[in-house]
N, C-alpha and C positions, 0 to 999 in steps of 0.2 A: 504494500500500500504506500504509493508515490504522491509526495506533496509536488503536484507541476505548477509551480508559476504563468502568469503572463505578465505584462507588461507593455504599455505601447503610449505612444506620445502623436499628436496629428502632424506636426511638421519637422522639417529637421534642424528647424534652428530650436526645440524644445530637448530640457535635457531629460533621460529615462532614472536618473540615480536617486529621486526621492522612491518614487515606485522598487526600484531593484533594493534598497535599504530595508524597505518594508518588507519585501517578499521575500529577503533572505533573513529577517529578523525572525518573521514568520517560520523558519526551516526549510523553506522550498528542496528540495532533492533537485531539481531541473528547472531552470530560467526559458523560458520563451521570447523575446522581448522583436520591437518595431518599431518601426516612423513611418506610419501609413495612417492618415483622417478615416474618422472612424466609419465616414460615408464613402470609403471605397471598401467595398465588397471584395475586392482582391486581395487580402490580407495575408501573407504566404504565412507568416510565424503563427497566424492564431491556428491557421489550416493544418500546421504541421502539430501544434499543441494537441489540438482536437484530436489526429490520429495517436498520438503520441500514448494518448490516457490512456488505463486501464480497469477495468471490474476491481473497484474498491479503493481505488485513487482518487485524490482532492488537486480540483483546481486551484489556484488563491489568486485573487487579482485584488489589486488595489480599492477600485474603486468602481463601480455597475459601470459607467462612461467608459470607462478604459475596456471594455469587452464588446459593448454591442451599440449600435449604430439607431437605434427605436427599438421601443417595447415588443416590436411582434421579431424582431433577429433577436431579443437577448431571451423572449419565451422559446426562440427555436432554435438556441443551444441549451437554453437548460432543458430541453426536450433532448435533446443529442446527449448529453450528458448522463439523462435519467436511463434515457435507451441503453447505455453502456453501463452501467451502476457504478457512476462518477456522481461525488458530491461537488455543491460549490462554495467556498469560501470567498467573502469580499471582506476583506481589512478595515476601511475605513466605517464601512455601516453596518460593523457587527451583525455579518448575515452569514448562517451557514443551514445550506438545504439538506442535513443530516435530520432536522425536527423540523415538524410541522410549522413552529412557530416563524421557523428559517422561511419555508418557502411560502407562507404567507406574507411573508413584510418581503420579499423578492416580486413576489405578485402585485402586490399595490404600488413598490416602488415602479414598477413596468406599467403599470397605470397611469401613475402622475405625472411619470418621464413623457410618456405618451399625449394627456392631456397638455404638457406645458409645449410641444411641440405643434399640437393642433391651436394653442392660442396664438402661437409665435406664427405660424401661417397665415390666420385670419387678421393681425392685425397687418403682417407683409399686406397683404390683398387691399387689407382699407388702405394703404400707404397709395397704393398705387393705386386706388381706384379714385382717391380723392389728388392725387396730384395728374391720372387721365383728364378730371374735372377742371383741373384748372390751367389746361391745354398743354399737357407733357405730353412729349413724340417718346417714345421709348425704341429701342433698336439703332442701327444703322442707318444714317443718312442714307438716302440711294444717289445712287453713282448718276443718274441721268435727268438730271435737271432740264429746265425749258433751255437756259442759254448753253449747258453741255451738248444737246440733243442739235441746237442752234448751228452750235462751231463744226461741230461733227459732218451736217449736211454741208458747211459752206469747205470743208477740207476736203469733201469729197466731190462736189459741184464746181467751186472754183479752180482747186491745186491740181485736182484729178488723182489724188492719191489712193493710192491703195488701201486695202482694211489693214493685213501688217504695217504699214506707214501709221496712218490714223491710231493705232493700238498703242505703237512705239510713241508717240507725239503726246499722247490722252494719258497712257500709262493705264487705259481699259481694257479688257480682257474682249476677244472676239463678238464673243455674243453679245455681250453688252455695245458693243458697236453697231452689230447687225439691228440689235434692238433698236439703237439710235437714228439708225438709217429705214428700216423699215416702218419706222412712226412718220415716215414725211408720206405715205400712201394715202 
């Protein structure tokens, strides 16, 4: 019965030695550790922890954040986890899914993580709904303006240049030229 650690930070200018302190204070047997955001689903160290485990092994990670990405990925490792008969241990919020009482307070915590993630969207959405309102363009400019679209017919009507000429001169890409040239129809 393996105490495996994890450990992971979202970018690389963050350091992992508060977490790795904790997890070897803890006794971890084996360190897992990354610098992958916790919204990339690519995670190779968590991937390889996960196989790693064994029937009657504890994970320990620091902190719920530092494992899963939203409440329905950290319910569908501790589903992976229960599958293999791995417990979970988190260090800082006194959680461990050995007793009921563990995966109850892991459950609501994957609730609230959940709900404060559904307020943090809605309020995005007002943000932008109300700055729609008060006539924000959002996106990229487009490349083909009335006087772009202008220059474009008079380069090819007066100079007689070609589309690669026109491209190379614009710094437009093809199509976008053709586009330019075929709005004088």
């Amino acid at each position: 019965m393996a105490l495996v650690g994890y450990a992971r930070v979202s970018t690389l200018g963050q350091s992992l030695d508060v977490q790795k302190e904790k997890l070897e204070a803890a006794g971890v047997d084996k360190l897992f550790e990354e610098k992958k955001s916790g919204v990339d689903a690519n995670r190779p160290a968590l991937k390889q922890c996960l196989e790693y485990l064994r029937e009657g092994d504890t994970m320990v990670i620091s902190r719920i954040d530092r494992l899963a990405r939203s409440a329905e990925d950290l319910l569908r490792i501790v589903r992976e986890l229960e599958d293999k008969g791995v417990t979970l241990r988190v260090l800082d919020q006194s959680i461990d899914t050995r007793d009921a009482a563990g995966k109850a307070f892991l459950g609501m915590l994957a609730v609230f993580a959940e709900f404060e993630t559904n307020i943090r969207k809605e309020r995005q959405m007002d943000g932008i709904a109300k700055a729609k309102a008060k006539g924000t363009k959002f996106g990229r400019k487009p490349a083909l303006t009335d006087e772009v679209v202008a220059s474009i017919r008079t380069m090819r009507e007066e100079g007689e240049l070609t589309v690669p000429e026109i491209m190379s001169k614009t710094g437009l890409s093809k199509a976008t030229v053709y586009r330019a040239l075929s709005a004088q129809e």
